[in-house]
C-alpha positions in Angstrom: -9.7 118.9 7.1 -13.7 118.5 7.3 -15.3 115.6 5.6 -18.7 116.2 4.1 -21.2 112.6 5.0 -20.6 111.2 1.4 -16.8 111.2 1.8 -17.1 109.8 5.3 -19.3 107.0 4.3 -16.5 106.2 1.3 -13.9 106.8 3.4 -15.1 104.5 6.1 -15.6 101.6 3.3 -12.2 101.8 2.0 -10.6 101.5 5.8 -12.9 98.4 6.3 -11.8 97.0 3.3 -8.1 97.6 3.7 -9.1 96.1 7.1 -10.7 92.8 5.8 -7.5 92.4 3.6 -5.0 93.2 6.3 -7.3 90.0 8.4 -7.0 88.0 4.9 -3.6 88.3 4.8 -2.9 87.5 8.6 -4.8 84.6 8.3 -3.8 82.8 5.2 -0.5 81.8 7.4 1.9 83.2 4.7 3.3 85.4 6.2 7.1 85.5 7.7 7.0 86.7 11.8 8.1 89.8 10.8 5.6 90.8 8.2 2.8 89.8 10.4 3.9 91.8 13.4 3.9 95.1 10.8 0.5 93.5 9.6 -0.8 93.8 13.0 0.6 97.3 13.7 -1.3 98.2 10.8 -4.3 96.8 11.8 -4.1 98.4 15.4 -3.6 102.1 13.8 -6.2 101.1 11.3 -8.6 100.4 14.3 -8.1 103.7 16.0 -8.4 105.6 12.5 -12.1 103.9 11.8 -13.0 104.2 15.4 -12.7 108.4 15.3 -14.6 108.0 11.7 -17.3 106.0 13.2 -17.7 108.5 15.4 -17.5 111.6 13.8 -20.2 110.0 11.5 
């Protein structure tokens, strides 16, 4: 699927934001071991996925 600039752009914004709540969430400590280890899988497939958009932009 090809992504004109406008929908990479929002695209991009809405994985940095999922991002920045994903860190939010890690951080705050409230978190059992469990839900912060799928947290951090998250976050590692999350970087990979805004990596090849930053790219491609």
């Amino acid at each position: 699927m090809e992504f004109g600039e406008k929908e990479k752009v929002v695209i991009l914004a809405a994985l940095n934001q999922y991002m920045a709540s994903i860190e939010k969430s890690l951080n705050d400590g409230e978190l059992d071991e469990e839900e912060s280890a799928d947290l951090v899988n998250d976050a590692s497939l999350l970087e990979i996925i805004i990596s090849r958009f930053e790219d491609e932009a």
